[in-house]
C-alpha positions as a Markdown table, in Angstrom:
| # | Residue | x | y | z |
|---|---|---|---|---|
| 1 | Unk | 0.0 | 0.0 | 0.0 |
| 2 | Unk | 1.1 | 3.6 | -0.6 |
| 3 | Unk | 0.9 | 5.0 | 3.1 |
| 4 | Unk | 2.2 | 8.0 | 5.0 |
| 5 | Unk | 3.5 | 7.9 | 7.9 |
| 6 | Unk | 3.0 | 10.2 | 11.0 |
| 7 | Unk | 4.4 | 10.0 | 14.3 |
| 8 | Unk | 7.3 | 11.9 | 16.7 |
| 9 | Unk | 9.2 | 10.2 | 19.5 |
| 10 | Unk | 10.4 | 6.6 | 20.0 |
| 11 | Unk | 7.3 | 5.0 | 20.2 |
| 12 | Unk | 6.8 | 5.5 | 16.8 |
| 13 | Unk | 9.8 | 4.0 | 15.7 |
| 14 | Unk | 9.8 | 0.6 | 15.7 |
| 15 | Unk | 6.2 | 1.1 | 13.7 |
| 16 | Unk | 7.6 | 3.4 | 11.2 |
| 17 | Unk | 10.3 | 0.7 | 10.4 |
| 18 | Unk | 7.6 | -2.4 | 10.1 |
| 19 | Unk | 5.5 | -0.4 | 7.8 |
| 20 | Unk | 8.6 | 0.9 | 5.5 |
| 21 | Unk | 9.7 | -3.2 | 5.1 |
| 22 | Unk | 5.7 | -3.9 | 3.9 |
| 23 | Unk | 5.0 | -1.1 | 2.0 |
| 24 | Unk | 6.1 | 2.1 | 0.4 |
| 25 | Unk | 6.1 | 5.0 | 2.5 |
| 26 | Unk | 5.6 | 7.8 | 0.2 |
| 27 | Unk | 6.1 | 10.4 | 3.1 |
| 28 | Unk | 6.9 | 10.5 | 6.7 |
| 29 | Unk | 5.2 | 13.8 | 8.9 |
| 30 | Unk | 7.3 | 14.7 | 12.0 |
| 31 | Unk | 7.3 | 17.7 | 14.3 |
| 32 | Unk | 9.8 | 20.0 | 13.7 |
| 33 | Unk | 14.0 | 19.7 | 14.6 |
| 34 | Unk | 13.6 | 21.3 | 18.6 |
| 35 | Unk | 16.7 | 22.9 | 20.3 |
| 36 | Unk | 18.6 | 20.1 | 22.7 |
| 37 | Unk | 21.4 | 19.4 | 24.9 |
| 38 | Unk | 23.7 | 22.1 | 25.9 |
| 39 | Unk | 24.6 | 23.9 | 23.1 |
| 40 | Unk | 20.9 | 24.1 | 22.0 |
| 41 | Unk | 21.3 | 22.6 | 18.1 |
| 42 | Unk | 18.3 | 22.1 | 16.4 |
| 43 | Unk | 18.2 | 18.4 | 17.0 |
| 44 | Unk | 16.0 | 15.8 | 14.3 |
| 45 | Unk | 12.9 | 14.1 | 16.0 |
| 46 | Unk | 13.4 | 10.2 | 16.8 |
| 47 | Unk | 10.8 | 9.3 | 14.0 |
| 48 | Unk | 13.3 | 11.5 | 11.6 |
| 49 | Unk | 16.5 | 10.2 | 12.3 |
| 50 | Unk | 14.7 | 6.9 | 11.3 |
| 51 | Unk | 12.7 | 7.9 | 8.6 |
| 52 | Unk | 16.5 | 9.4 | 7.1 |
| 53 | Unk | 18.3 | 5.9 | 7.9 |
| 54 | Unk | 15.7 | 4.5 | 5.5 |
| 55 | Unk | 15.8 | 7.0 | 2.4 |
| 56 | Unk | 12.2 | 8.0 | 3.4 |
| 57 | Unk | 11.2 | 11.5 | 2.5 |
| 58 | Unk | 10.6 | 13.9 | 5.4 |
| 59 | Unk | 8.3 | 16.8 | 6.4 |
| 60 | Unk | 8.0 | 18.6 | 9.4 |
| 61 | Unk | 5.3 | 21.4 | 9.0 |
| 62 | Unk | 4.9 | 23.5 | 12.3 |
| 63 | Unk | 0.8 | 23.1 | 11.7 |
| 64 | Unk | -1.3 | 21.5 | 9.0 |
| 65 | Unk | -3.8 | 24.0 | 8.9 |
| 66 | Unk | -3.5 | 25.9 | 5.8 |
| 67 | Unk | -4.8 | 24.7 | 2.4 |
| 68 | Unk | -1.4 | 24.8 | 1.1 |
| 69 | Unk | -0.7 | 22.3 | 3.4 |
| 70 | Unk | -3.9 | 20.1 | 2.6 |
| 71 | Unk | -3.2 | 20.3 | -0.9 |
| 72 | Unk | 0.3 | 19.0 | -0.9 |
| 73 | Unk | -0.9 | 16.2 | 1.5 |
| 74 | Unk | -3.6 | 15.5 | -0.6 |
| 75 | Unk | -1.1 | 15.4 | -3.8 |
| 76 | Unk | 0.7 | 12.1 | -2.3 |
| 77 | Unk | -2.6 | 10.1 | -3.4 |
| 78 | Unk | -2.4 | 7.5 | -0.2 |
| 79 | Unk | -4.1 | 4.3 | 0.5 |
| 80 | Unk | -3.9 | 5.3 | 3.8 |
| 81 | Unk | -2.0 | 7.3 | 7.0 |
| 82 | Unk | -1.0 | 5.6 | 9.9 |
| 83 | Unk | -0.9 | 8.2 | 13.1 |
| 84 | Unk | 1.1 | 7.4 | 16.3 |
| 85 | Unk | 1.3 | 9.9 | 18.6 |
| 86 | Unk | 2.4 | 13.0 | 16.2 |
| 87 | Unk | 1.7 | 15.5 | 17.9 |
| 88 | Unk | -0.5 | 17.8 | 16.0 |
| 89 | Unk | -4.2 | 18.0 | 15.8 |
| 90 | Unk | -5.0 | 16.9 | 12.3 |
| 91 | Unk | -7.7 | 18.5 | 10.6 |
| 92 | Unk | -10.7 | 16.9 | 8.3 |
| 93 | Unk | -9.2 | 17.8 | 5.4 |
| 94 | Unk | -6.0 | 15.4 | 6.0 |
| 95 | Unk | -8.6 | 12.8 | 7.7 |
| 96 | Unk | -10.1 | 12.8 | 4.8 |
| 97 | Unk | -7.8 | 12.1 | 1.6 |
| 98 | Unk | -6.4 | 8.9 | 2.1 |
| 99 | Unk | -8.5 | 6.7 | 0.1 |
| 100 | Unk | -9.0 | 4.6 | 3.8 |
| 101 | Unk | -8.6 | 7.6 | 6.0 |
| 102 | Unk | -5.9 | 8.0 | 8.4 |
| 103 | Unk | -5.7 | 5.0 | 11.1 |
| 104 | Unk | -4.4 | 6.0 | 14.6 |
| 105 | Unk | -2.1 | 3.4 | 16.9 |
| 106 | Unk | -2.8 | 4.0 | 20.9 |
| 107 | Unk | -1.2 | 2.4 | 23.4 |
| 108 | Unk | -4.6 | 1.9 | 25.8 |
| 109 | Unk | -8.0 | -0.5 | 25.1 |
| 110 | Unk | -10.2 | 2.6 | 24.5 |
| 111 | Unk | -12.3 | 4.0 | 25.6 |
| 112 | Unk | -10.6 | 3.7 | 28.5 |
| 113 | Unk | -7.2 | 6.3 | 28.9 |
| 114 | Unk | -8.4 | 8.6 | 25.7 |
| 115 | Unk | -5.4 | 12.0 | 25.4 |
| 116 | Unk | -1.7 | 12.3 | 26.4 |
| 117 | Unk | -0.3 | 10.1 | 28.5 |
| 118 | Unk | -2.4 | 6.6 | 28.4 |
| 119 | Unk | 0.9 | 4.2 | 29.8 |
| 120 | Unk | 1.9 | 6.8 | 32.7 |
| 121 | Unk | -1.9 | 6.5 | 33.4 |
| 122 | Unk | -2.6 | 3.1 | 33.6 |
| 123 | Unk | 0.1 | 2.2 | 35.8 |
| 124 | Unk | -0.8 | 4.8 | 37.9 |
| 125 | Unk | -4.2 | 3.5 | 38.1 |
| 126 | Unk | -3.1 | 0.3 | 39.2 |
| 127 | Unk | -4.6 | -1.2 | 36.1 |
| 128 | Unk | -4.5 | -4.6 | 35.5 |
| 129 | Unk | -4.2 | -5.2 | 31.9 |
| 130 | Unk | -3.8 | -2.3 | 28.8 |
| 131 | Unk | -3.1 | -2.9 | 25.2 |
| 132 | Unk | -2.9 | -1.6 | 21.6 |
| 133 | Unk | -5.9 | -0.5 | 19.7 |
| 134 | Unk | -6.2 | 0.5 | 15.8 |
| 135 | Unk | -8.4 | 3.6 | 15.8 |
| 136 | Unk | -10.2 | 5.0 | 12.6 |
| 137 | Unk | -9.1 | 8.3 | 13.5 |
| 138 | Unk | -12.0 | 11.4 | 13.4 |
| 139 | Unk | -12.3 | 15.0 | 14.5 |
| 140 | Unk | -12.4 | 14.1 | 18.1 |
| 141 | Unk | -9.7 | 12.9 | 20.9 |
| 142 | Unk | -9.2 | 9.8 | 20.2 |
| 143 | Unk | -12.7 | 8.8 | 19.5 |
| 144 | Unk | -13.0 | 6.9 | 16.4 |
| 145 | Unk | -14.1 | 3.4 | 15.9 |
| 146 | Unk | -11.7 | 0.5 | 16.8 |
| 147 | Unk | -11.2 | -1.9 | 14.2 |
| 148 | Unk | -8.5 | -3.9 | 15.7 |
| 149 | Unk | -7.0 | -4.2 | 19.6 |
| 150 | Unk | -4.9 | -6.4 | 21.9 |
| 151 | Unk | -4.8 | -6.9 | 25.3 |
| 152 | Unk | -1.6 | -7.5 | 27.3 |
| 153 | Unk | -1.4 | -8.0 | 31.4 |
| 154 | Unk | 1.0 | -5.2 | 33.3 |
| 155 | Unk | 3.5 | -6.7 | 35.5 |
| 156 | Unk | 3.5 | -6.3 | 38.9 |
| 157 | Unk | 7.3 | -4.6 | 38.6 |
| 158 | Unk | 6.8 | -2.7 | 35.5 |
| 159 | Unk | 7.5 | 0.5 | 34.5 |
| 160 | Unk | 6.5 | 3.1 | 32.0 |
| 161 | Unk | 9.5 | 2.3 | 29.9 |
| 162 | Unk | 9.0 | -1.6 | 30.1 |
| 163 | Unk | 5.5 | -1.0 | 29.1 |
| 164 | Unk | 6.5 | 1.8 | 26.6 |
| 165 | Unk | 8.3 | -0.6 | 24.5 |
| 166 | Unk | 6.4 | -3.8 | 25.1 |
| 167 | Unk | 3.4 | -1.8 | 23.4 |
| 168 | Unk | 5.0 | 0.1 | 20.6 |
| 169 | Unk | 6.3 | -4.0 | 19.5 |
| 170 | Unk | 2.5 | -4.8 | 19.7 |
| 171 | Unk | 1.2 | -1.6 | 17.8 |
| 172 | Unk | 4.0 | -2.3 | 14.8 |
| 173 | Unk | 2.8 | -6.2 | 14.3 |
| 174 | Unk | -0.9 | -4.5 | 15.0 |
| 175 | Unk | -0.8 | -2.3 | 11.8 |
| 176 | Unk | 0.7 | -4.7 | 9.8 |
| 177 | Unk | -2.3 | -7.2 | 10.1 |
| 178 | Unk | -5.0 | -3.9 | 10.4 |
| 179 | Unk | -3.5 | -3.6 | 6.9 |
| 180 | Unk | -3.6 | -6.6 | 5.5 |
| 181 | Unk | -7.1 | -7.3 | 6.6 |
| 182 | Unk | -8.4 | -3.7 | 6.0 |
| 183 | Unk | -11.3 | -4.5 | 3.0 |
| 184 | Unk | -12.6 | -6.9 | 5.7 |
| 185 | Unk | -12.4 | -4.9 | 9.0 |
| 186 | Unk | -15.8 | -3.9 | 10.6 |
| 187 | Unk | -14.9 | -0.4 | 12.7 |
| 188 | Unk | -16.2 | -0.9 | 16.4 |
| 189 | Unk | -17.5 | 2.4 | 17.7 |
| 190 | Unk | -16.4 | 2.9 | 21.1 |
| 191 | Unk | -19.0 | 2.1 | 24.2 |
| 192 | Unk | -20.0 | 5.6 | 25.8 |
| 193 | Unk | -19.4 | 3.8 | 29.4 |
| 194 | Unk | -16.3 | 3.2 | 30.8 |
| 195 | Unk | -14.0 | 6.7 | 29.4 |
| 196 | Unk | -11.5 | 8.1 | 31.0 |
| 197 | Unk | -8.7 | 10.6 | 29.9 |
| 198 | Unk | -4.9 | 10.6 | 30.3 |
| 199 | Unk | -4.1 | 14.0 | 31.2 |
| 200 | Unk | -0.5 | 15.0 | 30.4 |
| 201 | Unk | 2.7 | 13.9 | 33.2 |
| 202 | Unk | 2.8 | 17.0 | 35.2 |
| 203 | Unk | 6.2 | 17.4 | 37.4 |
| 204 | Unk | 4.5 | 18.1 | 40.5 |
| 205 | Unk | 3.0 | 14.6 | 40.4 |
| 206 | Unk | 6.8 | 13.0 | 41.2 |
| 207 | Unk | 7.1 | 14.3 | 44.6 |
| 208 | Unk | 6.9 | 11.5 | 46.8 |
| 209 | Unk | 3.9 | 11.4 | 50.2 |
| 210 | Unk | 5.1 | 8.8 | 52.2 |
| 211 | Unk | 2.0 | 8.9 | 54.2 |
| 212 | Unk | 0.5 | 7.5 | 51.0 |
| 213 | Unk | -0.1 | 3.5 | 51.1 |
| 214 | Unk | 2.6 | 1.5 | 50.0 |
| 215 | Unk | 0.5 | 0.3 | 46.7 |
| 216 | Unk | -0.2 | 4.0 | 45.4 |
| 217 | Unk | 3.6 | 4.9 | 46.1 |
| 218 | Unk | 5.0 | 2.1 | 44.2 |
| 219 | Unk | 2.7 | 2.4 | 41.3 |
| 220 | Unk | 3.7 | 5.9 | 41.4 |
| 221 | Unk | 7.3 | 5.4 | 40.9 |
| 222 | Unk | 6.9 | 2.9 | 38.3 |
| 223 | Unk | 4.7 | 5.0 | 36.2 |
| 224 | Unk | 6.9 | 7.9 | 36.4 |
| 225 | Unk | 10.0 | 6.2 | 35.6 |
| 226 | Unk | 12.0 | 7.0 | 33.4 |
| 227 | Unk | 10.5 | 10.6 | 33.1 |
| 228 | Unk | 10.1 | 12.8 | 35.2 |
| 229 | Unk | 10.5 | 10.3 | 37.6 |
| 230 | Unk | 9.4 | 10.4 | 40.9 |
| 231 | Unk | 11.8 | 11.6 | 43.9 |
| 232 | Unk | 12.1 | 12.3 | 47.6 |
| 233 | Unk | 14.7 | 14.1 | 50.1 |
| 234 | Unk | 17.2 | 12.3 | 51.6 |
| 235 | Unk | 18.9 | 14.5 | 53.8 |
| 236 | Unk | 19.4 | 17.8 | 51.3 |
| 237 | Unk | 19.8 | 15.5 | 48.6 |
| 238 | Unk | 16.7 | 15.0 | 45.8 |
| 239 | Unk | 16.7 | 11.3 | 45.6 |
| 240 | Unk | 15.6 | 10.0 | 42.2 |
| 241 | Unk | 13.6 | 6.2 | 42.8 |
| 242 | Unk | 13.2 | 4.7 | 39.3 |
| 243 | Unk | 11.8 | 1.5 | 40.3 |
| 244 | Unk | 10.5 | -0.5 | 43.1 |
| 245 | Unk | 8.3 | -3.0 | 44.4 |
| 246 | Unk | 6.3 | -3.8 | 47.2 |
| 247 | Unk | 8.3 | -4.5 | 50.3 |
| 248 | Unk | 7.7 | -6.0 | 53.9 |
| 249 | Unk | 7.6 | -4.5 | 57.4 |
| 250 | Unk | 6.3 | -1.0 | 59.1 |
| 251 | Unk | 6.9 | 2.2 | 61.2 |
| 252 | Unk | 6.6 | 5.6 | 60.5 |
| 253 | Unk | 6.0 | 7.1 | 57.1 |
| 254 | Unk | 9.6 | 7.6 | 55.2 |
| 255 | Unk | 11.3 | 5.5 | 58.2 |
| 256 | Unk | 14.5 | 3.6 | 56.2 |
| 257 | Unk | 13.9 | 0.2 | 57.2 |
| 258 | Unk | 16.7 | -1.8 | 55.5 |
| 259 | Unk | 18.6 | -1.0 | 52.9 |
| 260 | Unk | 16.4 | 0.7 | 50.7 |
| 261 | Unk | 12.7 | -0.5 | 52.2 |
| 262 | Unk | 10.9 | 2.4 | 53.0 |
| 263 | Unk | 8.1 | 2.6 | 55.6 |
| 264 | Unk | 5.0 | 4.0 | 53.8 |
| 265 | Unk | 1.9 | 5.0 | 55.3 |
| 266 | Unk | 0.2 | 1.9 | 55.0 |
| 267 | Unk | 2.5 | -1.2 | 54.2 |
| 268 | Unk | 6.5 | -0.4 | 53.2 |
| 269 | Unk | 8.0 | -0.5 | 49.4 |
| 270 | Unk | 11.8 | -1.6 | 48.3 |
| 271 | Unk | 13.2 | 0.4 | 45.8 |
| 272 | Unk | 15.0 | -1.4 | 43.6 |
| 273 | Unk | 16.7 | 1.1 | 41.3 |
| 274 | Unk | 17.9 | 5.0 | 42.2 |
| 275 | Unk | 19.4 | 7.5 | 41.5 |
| 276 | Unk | 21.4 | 10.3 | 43.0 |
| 277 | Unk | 21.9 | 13.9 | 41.8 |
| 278 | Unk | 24.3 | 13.9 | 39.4 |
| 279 | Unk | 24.9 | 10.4 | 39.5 |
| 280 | Unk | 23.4 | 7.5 | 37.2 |
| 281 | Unk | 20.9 | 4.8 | 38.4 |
| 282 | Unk | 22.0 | 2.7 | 40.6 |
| 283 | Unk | 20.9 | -0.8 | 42.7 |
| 284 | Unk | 20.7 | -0.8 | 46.2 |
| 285 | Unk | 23.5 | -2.3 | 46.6 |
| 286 | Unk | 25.5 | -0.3 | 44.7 |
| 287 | Unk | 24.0 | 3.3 | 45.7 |
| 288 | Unk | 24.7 | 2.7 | 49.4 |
| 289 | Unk | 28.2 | 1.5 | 48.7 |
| 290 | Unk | 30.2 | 4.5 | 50.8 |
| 291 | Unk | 26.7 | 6.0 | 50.9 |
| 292 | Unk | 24.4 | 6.7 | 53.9 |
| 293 | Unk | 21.1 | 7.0 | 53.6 |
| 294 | Unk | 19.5 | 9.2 | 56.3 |
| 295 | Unk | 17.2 | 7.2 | 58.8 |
| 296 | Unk | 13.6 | 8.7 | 57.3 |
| 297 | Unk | 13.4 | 10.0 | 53.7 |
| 298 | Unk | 11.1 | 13.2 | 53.4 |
């Protein structure tokens, strides 16, 4: 099929690079090179860098608003765009000219987790299960019709970035059979019952209440790891906690039990991975190597 291809950030990848081994990508849509890194140079968008290791033809309007930009969408005559998570609002007039529309990849089983930030979210949650749907994308947030999904289970230790790349694997073998079965596909409109919306990762969620129980603390590291990931004082140090699990024991909230089990409000949590200012991630082991933890963590 002739398809174009729209996406930003590493999720996309590894779908962008299943689709361009099927079928001929006759454009790839990315947001624009941003300033990065210390020297602020305009730095390519992870679905660019890959879309230029392939020899696939790039553009990176700013909007897609104008008719100028319709037109010149329209003049790639597609079978079909595939969407995942691009990062600009697309408007009816690019819905509408692929001969099969445009066909969105999100990493949540609608309608549950509609908007920004549906993995962060159902961790958070404490969600049991998430998955992949294929979305026939309209006007609205992410409230099309479904013609394909997959379920997958979350593990009890997993974080955002586990779960990050576990679903973007699912969404690239996803689109491959949407495509190959799309003359036959019935699209599924979503149920009204049962929607909720992932609002974007705000920073101030990562500061850590220990007073919280030990379940909502844990799911809250996991789901903010690796960004912005969530953090606590030890001493007058900011204390990173990238991953953890649910832990044994009890006494005050933030009490250092051993090692790196902390006391939470109900129940206690071991961290499993940290990190220090300045310093990479570390285990447990290694972090408190010539390092002392105070005895409660604020």
């Amino acid at each position: 099929m002739k398809l174009v291809f729209m996406g930003t950030p590493d999720f996309s990848v590894p779908v962008l690079q299943a689709l361009a081994a099927r079928h001929d990508i006759v454009a790839v849509y990315t947001q624009p090179p941003r300033p990065a890194g210390r020297g602020k140079d305009l730095r390519p968008t992870p679905v660019h860098a890959a879309a230029t290791a392939l020899g696939l033809p790039v553009r990176h309007p700013i909007s897609l608003k104008s008719p100028e930009d319709h037109a010149a969408f329209a003049a790639l005559d597609a079978d079909a765009a595939v969407v995942v998570a691009y990062g600009l609002l697309l408007p009816q007039a690019i819905l509408d000219a692929p001969r099969h529309g445009c066909l969105n990849i999100h990493a949540s089983l609608l309608p549950r987790w509609r908007g920004a930030a549906p993995i962060h979210r159902a961790i958070m949650a404490g969600d049991a299960e998430t998955g992949i749907c294929i979305m026939q994308m309209e006007a609205g947030l992410d409230t099309g019709p479904v013609l394909l999904r997959e379920a997958t289970p979350i593990g009890a230790e997993e974080t955002t970035q586990d779960l990050h790349d576990r679903l973007s694997q699912m969404g690239a073998h996803l689109i491959l059979t949407a495509l190959d079965r799309l003359p036959t596909l019935t699209p599924e409109p979503q149920p009204a019952e049962g929607i909720t919306y992932a609002a974007k990762i705000d920073k101030l969620e990562a500061r850590i209440d220990w007073s919280r129980p030990a379940t909502e603390i844990d799911r809250q590291i996991r789901a903010l790891s690796p960004f912005p990931g969530a953090w606590c004082m030890a001493g007058g140090e900011r204390l990173k906690l990238l991953r953890s699990r649910l832990g044994t024991g009890e006494g005050p909230p933030g009490t250092v039990l051993n090692g790196l089990t902390i006391a939470c409000g109900t129940g206690a949590i071991d961290i499993t991975l940290a990190q220090r200012e300045g310093k990479k991630a570390q285990s447990p082991q290694d972090l408190l190597n010539g390092y002392s933890l105070p005895a409660r963590l604020d």
